[in-house]
VOBANU-315805 format. One record per atom (N, C-alpha, C): x, z, y; atom name. Coordinates in steps of 0.05 Angstrom, whole numbers. Example, Ala and Ser with C-alpha at 12.3 -4.5 7.8 and 13.67 -1.06 7.14 Angstrom:
BEGIN
+--------+--------+--------+-------+
:     xx :     zz :     yy : atomo :
+--------+--------+--------+-------+
:    264 :    156 :   -114 :     N :
:    246 :    156 :    -90 :    CA :
:    264 :    156 :    -66 :     C :
:    257 :    142 :    -45 :     N :
:    273 :    143 :    -21 :    CA :
:    258 :    157 :      1 :     C :
+--------+--------+--------+-------+
//
This chain:
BEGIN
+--------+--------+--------+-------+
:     xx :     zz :     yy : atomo :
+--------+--------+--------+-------+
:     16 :      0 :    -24 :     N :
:      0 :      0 :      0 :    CA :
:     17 :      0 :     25 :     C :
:     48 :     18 :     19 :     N :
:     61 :     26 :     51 :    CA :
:     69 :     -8 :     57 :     C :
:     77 :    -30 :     34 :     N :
:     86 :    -53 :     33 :    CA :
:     72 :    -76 :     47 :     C :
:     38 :    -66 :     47 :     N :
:     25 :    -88 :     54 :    CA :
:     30 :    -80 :     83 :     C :
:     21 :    -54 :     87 :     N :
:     13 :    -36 :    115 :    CA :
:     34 :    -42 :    146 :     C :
:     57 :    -47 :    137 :     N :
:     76 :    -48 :    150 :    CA :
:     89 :    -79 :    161 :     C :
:     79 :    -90 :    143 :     N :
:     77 :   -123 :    153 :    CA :
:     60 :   -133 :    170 :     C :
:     32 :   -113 :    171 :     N :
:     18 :   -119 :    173 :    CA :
:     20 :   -112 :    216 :     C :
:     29 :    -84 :    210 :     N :
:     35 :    -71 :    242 :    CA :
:     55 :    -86 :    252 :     C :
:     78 :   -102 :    241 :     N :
:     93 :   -122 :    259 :    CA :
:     83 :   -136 :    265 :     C :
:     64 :   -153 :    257 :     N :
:     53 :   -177 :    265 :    CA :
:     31 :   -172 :    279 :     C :
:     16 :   -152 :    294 :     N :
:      4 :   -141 :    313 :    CA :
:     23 :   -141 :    334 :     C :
:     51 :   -127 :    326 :     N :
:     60 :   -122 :    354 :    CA :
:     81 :   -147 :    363 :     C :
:     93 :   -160 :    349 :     N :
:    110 :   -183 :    349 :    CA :
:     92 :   -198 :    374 :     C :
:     67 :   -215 :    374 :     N :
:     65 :   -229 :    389 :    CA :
:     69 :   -220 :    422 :     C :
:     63 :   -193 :    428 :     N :
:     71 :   -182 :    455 :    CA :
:    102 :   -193 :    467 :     C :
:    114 :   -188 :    453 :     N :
:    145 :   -181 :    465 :    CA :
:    157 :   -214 :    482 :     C :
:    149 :   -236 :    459 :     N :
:    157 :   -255 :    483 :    CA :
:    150 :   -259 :    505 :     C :
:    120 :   -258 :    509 :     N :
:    109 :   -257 :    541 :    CA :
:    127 :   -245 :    557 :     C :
:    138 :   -211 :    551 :     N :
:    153 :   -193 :    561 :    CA :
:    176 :   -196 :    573 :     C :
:    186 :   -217 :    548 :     N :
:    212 :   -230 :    547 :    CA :
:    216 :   -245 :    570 :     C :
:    204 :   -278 :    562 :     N :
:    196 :   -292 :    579 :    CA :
:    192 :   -290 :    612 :     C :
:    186 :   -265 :    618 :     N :
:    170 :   -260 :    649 :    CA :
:    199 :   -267 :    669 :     C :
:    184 :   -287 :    693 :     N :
:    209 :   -300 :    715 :    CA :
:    213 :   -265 :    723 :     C :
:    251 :   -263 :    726 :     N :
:    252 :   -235 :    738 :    CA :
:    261 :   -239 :    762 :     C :
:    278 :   -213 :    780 :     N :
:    278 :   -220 :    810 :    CA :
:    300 :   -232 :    819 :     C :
:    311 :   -248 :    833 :     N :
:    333 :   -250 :    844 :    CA :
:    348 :   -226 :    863 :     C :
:    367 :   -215 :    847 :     N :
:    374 :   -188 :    870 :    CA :
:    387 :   -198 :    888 :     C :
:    405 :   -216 :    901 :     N :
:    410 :   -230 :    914 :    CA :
:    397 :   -236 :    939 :     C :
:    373 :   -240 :    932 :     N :
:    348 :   -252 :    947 :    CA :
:    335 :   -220 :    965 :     C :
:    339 :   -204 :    946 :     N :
:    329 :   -179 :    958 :    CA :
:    354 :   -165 :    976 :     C :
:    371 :   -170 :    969 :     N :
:    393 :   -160 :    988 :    CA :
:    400 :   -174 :   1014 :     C :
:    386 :   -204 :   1016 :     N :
:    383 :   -216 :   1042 :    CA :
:    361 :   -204 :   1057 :     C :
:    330 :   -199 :   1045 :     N :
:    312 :   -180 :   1048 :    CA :
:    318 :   -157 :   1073 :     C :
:    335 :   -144 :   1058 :     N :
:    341 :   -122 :   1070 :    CA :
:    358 :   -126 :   1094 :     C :
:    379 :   -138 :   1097 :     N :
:    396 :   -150 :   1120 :    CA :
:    376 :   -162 :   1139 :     C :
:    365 :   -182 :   1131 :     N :
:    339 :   -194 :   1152 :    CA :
:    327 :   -166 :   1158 :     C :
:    321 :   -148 :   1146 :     N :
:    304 :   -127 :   1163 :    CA :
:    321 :   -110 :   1177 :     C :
:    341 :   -106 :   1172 :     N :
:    359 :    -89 :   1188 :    CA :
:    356 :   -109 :   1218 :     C :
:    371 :   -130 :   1211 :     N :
:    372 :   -154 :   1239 :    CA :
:    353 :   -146 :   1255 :     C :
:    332 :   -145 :   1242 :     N :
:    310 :   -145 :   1263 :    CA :
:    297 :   -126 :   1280 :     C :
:    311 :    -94 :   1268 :     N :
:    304 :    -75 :   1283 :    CA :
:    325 :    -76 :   1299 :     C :
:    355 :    -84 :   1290 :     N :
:    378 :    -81 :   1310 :    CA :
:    370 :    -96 :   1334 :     C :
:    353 :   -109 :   1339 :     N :
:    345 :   -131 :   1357 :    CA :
:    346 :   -120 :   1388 :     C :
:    365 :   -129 :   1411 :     N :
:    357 :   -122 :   1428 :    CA :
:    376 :    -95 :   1433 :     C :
:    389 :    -85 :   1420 :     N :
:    413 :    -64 :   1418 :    CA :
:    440 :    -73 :   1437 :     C :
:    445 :    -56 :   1450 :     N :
:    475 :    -63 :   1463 :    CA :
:    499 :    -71 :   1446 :     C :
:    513 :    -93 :   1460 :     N :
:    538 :   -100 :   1441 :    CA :
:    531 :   -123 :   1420 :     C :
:    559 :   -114 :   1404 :     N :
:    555 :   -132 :   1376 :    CA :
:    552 :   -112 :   1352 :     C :
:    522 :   -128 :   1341 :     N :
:    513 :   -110 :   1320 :    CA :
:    540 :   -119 :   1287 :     C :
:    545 :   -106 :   1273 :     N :
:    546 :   -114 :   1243 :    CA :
:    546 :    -98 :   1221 :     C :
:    525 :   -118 :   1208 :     N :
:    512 :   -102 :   1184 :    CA :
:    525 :   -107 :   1162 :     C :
:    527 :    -88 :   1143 :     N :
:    531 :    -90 :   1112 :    CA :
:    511 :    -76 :   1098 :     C :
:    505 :    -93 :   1071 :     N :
:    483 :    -81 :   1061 :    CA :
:    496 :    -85 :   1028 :     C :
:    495 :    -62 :   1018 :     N :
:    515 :    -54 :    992 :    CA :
:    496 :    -71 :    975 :     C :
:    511 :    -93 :    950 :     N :
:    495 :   -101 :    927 :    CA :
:    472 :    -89 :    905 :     C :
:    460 :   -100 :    899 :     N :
:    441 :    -86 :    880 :    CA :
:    443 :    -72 :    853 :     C :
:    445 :    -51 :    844 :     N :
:    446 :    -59 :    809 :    CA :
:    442 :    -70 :    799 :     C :
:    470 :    -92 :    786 :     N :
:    458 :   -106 :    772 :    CA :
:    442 :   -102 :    747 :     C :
:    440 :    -82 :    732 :     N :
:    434 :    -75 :    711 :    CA :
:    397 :    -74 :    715 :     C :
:    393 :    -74 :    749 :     N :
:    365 :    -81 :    747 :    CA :
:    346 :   -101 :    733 :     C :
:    329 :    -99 :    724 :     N :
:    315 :   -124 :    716 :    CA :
:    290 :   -114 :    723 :     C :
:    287 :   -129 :    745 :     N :
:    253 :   -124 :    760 :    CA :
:    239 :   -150 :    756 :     C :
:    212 :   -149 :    756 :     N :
:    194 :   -173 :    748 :    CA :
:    202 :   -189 :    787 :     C :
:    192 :   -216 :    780 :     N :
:    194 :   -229 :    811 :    CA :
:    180 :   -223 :    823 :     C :
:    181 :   -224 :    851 :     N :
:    164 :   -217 :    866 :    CA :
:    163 :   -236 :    888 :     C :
:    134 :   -243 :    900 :     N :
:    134 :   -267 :    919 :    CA :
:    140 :   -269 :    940 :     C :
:    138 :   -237 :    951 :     N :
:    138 :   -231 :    975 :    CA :
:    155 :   -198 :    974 :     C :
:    174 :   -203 :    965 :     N :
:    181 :   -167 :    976 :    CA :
:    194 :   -160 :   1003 :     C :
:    185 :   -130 :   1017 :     N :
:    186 :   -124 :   1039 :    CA :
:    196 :   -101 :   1030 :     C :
:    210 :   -104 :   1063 :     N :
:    239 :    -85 :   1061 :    CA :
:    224 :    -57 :   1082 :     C :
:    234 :    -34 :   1088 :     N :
:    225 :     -5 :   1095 :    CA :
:    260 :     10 :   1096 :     C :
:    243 :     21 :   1116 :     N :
:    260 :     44 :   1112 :    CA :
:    259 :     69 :   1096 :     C :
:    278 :     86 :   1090 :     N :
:    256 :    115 :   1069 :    CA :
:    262 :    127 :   1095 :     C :
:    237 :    152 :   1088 :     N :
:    230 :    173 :   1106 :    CA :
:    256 :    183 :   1111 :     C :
:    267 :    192 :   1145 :     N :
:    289 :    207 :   1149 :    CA :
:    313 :    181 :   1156 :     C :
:    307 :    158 :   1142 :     N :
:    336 :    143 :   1145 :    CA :
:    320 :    122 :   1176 :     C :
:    341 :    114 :   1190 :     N :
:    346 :     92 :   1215 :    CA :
:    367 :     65 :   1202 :     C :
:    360 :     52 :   1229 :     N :
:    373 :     25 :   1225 :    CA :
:    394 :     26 :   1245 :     C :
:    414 :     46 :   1234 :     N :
:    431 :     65 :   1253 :    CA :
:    457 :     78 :   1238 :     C :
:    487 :     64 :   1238 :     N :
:    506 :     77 :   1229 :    CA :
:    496 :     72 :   1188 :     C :
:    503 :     98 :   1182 :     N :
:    498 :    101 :   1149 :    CA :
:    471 :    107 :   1144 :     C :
:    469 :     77 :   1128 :     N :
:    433 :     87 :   1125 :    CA :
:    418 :     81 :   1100 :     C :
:    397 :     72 :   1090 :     N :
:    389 :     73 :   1068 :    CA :
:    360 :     57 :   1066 :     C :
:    359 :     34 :   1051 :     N :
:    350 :     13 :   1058 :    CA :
:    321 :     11 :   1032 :     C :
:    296 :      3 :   1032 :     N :
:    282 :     -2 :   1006 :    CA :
:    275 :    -25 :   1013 :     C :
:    268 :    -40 :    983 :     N :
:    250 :    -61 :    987 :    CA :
:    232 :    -63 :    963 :     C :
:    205 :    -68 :    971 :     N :
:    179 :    -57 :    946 :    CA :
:    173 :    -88 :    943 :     C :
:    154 :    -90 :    921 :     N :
:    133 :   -117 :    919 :    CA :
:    114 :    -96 :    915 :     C :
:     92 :   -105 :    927 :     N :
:     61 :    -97 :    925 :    CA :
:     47 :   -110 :    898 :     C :
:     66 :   -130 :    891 :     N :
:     38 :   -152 :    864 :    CA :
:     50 :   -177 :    869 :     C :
:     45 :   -176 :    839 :     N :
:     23 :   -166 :    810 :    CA :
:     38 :   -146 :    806 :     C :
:     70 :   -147 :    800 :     N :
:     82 :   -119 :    791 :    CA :
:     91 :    -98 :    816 :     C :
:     95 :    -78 :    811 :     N :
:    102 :    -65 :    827 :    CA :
:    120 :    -41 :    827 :     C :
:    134 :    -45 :    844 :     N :
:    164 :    -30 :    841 :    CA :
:    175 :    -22 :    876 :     C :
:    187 :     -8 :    865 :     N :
:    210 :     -1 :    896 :    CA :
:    240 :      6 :    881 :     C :
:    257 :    -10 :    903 :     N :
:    282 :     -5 :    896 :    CA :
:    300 :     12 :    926 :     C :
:    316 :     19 :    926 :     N :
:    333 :     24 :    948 :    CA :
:    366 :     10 :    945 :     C :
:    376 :     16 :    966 :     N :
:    402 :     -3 :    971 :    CA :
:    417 :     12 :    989 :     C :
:    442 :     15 :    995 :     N :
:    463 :     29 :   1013 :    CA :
:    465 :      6 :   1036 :     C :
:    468 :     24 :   1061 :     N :
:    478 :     -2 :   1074 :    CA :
:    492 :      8 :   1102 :     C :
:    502 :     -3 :   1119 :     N :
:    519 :      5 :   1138 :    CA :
:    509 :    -13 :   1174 :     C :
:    501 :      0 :   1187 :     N :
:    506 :    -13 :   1217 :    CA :
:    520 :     -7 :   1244 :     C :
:    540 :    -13 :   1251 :     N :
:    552 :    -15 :   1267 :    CA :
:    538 :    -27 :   1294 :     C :
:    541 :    -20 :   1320 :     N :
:    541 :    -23 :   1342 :    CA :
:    564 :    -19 :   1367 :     C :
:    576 :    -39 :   1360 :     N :
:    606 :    -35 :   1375 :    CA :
:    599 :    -51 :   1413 :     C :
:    595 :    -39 :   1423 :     N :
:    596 :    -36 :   1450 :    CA :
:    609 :     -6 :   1482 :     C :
:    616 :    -19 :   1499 :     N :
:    624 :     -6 :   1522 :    CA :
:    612 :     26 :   1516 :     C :
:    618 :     36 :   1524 :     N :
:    609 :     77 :   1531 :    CA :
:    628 :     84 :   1546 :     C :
:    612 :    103 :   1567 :     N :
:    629 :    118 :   1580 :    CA :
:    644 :    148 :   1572 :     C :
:    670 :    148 :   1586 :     N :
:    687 :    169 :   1580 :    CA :
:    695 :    186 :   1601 :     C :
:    712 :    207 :   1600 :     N :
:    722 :    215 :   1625 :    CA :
:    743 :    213 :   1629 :     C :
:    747 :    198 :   1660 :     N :
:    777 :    189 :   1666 :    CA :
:    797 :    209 :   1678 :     C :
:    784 :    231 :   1679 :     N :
:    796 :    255 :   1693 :    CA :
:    791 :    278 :   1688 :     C :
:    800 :    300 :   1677 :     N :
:    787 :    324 :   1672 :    CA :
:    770 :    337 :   1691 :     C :
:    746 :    345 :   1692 :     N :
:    718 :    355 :   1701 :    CA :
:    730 :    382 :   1702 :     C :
:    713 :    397 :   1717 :     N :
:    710 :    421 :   1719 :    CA :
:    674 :    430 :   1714 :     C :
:    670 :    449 :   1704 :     N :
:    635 :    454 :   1704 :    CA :
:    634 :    444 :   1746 :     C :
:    609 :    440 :   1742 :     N :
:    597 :    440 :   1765 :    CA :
:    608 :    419 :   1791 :     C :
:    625 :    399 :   1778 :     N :
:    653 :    380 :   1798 :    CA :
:    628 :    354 :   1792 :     C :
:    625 :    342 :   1825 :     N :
:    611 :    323 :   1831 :    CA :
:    630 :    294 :   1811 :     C :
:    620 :    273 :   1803 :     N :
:    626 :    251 :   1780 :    CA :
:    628 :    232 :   1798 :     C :
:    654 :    224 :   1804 :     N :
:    657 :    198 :   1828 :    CA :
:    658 :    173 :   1809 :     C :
:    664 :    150 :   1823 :     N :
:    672 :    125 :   1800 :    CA :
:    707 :    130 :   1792 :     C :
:    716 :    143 :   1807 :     N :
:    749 :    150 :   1788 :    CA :
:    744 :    167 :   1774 :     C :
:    729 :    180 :   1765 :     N :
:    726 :    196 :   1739 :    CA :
:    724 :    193 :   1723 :     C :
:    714 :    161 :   1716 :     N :
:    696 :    159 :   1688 :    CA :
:    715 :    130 :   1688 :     C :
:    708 :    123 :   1659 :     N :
:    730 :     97 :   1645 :    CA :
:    700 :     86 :   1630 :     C :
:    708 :     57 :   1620 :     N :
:    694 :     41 :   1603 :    CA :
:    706 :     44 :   1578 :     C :
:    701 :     46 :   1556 :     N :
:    721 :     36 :   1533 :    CA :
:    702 :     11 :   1513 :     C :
:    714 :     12 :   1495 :     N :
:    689 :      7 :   1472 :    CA :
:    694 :     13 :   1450 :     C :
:    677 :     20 :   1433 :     N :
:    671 :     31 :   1405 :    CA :
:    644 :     29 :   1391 :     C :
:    650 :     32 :   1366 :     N :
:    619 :     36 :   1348 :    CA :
:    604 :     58 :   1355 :     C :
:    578 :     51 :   1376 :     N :
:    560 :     79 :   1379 :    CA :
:    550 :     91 :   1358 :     C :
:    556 :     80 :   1337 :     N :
:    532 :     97 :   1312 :    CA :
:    559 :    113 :   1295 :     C :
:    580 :    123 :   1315 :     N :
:    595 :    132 :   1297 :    CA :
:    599 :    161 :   1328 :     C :
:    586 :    151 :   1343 :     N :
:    590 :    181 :   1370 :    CA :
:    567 :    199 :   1369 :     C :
:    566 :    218 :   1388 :     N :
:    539 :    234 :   1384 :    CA :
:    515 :    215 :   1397 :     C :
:    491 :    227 :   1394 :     N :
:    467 :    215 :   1417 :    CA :
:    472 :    216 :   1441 :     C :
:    462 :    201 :   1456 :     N :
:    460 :    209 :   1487 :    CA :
:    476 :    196 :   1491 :     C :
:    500 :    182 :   1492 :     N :
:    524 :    180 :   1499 :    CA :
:    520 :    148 :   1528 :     C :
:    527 :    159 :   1545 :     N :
:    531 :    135 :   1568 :    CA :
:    538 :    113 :   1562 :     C :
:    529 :     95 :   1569 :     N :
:    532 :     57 :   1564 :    CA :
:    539 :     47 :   1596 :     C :
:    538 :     56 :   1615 :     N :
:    533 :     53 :   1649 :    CA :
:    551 :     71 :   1662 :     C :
:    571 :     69 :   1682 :     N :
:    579 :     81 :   1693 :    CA :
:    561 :     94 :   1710 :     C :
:    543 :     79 :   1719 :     N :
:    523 :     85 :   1739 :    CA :
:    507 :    103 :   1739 :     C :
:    502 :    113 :   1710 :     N :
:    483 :    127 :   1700 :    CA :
:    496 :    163 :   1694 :     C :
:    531 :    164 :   1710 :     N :
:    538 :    181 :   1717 :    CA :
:    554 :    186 :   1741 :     C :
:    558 :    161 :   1750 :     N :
:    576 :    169 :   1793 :    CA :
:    550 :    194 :   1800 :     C :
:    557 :    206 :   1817 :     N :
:    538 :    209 :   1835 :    CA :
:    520 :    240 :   1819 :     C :
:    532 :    243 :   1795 :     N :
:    512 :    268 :   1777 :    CA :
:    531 :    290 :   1775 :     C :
:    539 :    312 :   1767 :     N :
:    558 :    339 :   1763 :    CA :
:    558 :    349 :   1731 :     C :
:    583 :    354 :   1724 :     N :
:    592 :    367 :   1707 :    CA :
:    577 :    388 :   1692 :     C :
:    566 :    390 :   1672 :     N :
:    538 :    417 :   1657 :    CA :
:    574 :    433 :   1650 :     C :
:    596 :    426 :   1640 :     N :
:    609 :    443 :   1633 :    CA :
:    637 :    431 :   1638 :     C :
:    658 :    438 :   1630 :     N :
:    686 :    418 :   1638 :    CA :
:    685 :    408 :   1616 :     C :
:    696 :    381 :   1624 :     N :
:    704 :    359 :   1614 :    CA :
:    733 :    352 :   1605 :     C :
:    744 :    346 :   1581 :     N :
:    763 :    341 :   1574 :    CA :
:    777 :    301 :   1577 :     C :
:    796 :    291 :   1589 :     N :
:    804 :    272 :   1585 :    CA :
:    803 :    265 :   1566 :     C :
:    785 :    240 :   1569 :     N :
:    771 :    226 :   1539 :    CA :
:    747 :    225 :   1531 :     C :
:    733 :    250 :   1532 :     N :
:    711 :    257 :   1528 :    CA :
:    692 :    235 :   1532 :     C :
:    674 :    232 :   1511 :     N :
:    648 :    209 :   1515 :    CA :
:    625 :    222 :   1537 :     C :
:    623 :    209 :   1556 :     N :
:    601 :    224 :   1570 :    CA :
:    574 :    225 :   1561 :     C :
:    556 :    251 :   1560 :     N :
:    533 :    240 :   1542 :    CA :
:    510 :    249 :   1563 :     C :
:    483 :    246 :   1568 :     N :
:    465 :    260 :   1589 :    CA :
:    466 :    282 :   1582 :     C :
:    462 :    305 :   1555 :     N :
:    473 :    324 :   1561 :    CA :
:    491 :    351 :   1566 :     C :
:    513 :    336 :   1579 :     N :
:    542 :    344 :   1593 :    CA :
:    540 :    335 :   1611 :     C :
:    519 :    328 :   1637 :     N :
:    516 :    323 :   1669 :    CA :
:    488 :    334 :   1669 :     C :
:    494 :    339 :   1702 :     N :
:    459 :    346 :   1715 :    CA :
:    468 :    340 :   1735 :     C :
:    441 :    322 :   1742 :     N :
:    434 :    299 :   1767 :    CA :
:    425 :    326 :   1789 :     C :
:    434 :    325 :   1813 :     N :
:    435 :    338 :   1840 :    CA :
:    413 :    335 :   1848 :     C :
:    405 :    357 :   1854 :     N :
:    382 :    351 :   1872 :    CA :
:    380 :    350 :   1905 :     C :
:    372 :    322 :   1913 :     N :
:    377 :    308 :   1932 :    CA :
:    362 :    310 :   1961 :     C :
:    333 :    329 :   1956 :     N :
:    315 :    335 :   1980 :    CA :
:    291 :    355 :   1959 :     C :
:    289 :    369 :   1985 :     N :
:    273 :    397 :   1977 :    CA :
:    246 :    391 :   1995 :     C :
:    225 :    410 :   1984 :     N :
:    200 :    411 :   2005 :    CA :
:    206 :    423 :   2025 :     C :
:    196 :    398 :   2044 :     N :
:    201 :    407 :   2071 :    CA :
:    220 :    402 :   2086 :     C :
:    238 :    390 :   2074 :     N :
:    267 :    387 :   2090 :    CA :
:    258 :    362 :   2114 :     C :
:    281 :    361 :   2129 :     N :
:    277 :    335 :   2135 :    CA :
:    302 :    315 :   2131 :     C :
:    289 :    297 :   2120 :     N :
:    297 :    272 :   2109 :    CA :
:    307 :    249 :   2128 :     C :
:    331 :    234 :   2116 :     N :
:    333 :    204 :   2137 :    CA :
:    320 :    180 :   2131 :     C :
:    305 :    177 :   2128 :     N :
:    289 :    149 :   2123 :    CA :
:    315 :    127 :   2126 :     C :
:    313 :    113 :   2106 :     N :
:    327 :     84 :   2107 :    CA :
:    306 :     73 :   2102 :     C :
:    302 :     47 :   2108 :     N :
:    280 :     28 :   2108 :    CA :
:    291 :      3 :   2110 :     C :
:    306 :    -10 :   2084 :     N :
:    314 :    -34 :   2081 :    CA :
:    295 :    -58 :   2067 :     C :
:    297 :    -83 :   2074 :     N :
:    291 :   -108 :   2071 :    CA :
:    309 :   -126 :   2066 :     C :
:    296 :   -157 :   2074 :     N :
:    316 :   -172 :   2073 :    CA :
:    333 :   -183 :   2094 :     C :
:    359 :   -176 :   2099 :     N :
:    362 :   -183 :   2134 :    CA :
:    356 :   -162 :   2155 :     C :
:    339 :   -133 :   2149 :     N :
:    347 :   -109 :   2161 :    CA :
:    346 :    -89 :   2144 :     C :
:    352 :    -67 :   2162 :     N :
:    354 :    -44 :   2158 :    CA :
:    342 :    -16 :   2181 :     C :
:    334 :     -9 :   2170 :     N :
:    314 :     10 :   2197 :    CA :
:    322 :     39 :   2197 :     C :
:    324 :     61 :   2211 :     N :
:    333 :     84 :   2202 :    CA :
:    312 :     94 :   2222 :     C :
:    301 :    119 :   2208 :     N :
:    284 :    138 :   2214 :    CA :
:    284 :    165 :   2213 :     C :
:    269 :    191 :   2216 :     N :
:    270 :    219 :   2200 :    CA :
:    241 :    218 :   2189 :     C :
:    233 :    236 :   2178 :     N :
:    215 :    250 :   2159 :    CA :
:    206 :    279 :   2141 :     C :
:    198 :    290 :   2135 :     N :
:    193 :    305 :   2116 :    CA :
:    182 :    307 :   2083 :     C :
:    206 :    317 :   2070 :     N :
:    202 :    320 :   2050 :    CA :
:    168 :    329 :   2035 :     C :
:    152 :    308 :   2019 :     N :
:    139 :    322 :   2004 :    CA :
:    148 :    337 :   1979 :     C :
:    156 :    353 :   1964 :     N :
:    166 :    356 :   1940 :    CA :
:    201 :    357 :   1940 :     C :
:    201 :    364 :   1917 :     N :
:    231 :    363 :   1897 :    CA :
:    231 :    338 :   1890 :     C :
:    259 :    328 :   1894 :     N :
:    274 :    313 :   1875 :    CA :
:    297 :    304 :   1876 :     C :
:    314 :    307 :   1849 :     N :
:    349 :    291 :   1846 :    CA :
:    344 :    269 :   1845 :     C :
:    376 :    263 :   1850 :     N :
:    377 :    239 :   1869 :    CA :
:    369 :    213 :   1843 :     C :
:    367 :    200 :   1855 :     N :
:    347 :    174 :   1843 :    CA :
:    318 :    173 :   1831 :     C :
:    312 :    201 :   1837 :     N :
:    284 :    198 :   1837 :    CA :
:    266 :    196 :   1852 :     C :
:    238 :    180 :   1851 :     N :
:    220 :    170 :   1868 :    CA :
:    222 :    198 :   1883 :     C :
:    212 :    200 :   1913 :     N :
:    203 :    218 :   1928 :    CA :
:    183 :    209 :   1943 :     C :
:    171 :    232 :   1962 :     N :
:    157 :    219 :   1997 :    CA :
:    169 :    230 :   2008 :     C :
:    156 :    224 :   2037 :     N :
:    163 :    241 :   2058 :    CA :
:    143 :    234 :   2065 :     C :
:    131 :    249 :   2095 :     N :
:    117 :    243 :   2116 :    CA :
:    134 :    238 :   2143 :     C :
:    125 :    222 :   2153 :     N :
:    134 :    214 :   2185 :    CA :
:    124 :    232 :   2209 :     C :
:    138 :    226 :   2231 :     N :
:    130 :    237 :   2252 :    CA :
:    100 :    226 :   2261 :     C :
:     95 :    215 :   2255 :     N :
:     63 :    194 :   2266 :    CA :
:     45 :    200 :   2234 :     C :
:     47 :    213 :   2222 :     N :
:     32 :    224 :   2194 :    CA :
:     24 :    213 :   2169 :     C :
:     40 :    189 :   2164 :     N :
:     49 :    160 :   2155 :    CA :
:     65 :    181 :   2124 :     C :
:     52 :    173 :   2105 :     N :
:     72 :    182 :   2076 :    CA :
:     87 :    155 :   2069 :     C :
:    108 :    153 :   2058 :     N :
:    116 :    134 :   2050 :    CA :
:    131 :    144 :   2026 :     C :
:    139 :    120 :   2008 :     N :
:    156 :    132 :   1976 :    CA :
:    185 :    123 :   1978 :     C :
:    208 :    129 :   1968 :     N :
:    226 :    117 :   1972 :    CA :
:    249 :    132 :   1945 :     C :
:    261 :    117 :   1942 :     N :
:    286 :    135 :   1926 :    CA :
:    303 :    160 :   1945 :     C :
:    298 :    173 :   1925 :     N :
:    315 :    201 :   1941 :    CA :
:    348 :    190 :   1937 :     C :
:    360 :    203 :   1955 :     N :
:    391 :    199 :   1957 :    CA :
:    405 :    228 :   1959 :     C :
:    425 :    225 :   1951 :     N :
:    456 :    243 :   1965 :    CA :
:    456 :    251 :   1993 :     C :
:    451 :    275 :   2002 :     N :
:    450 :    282 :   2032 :    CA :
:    423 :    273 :   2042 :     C :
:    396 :    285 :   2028 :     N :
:    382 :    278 :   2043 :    CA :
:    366 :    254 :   2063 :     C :
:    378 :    234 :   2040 :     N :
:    368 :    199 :   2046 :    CA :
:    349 :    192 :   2023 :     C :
:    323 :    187 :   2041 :     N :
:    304 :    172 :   2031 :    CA :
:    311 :    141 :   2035 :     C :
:    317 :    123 :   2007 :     N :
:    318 :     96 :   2012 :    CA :
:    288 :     89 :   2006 :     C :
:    279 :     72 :   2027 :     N :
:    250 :     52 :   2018 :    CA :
:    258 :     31 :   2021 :     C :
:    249 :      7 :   2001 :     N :
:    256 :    -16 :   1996 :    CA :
:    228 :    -39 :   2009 :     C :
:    229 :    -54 :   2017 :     N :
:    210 :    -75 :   2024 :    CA :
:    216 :   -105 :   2010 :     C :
+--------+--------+--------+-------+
//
C-alpha cells in the first residue's frame, strides 16, 4: 500500500514546481538604478555637486519581477550622507528589499577666518569660504557669508571652525520707540528721513516705524538704527 501511496503524492506535487521554477525573476541591477533615480530626485535642487553611490544587491536574491518597483525611504533614514534605501513591488508579488547607499554634497560653507571671542561683532574678514561634503558637518552649518557679516559670536570661535546658525545671534537693530533713520531708496534716489520705532527687531528683519506726519511705513531694520524701505 506505502508503494502505491507514495507515487501517488509525487505526482500531485510534481506538477507545481515548474510554474515556480519557470516564474520571470527581478533584475537586481534594474532595482539598483531604481534606487539612485530616487535618491537623484530628492537631491534635486541641493547646493553644489551632489554624488551618489548606491551599494549592489544580494545577489543571492531571487525576487519574482516586478513591473513597476518603487523606491522609499525606511523610517528614520534621509537622502543625506549614510543612508538606507528600499525598493517594494506592490503586484502580483510582493516584496521589499533594502540597499546601502551613500550621498555626498560637496559644496562652499562657511568658516572662521579669525578667532571670535563670545559676543565679538562677525565682519567679512572673519569668515573664509572653503568647500567640503555637507553631509559629513553638523546641521546648520553656513553656505553664505552673508548670512553671518553683520551677526555676533553665541560663544568663541576657534580658527577653522564651520560657522553654524547656532554659534551666532543676529543683533538687535531698533527697539519700541526708538527713533529710527528712514532710508528710502529707489531707482536713481535715495531719500533720508526720521521715524519711530513700532516694535523689536534684529537686523534684517522686516520692521515699521511711524513718521513725523503719522504715515507707518515697513522697511528692513539695519545696524544703528536704519530703517531701509525699498521702492
Amino acid at each position: 500500500m506505502y508503494r502505491l501511496f507514495l507515487p501517488l503524492l509525487f505526482s500531485l506535487l510534481l506538477p507545481a514546481l515548474p510554474a515556480t521554477a519557470g516564474e520571470p525573476r527581478q533584475d537586481l541591477d534594474a532595482l539598483r538604478q531604481t534606487a539612485t533615480g530616487f535618491l537623484r530626485e530628492r537631491a534635486a535642487g541641493l547646493p553644489g555637486n551632489v554624488d551618489i553611490e548606491v551599494d549592489s544587491f544580494d545577489p543571492r536574491l531571487n525576487l519574482p519581477a516586478c513591473p513597476a518597483p518603487q523606491a522609499f525611504l525606511s523610517r528614520g533614514s534621509r537622502a543625506w550622507g549614510k543612508t538606507t534605501v528600499g525598493v517594494r513591488c506592490a503586484g502580483p508579488a510582493r516584496w521589499s528589499v533594502y540597499v546601502a547607499a551613500r550621498v555626498k554634497i560637496v559644496a562652499d560653507y562657511v568658516v572662521v577666518a579669525t578667532p571670535l571671542a563670545a559676543g565679538q561683532l562677525i565682519g567679512a574678514a572673519d569668515v573664509a569660504t572653503v568647500q567640503g561634503d555637507l553631509t559629513a558637518l553638523p546641521a546648520g552649518v553656513v553656505t553664505d557669508p552673508a548670512q553671518a557679516v553683520g551677526r555676533t559670536a553665541a560663544r568663541a570661535l576657534a580658527l577653522g571652525t564651520p560657522l553654524r546658525e547656532d554659534t551666532m545671534r543676529t543683533q538687535q537693530a531698533i527697539r519700541t520707540g526708538q527713533t529710527v533713520q528712514l532710508v528710502t531708496v529707489g531707482p536713481g534716489f535715495r531719500i533720508a528721513g526720521e521715524g519711530r520705532a513700532i516694535g523689536n527687531a534684529n537686523a534684517g528683519q522686516i520692521a515699521q516705524a511711524r513718521t513725523a506726519g503719522g504715515q507707518v511705513v515697513s522697511g528692513i531694520a539695519r545696524l544703528g538704527g536704519v530703517l531701509e524701505v525699498r521702492f
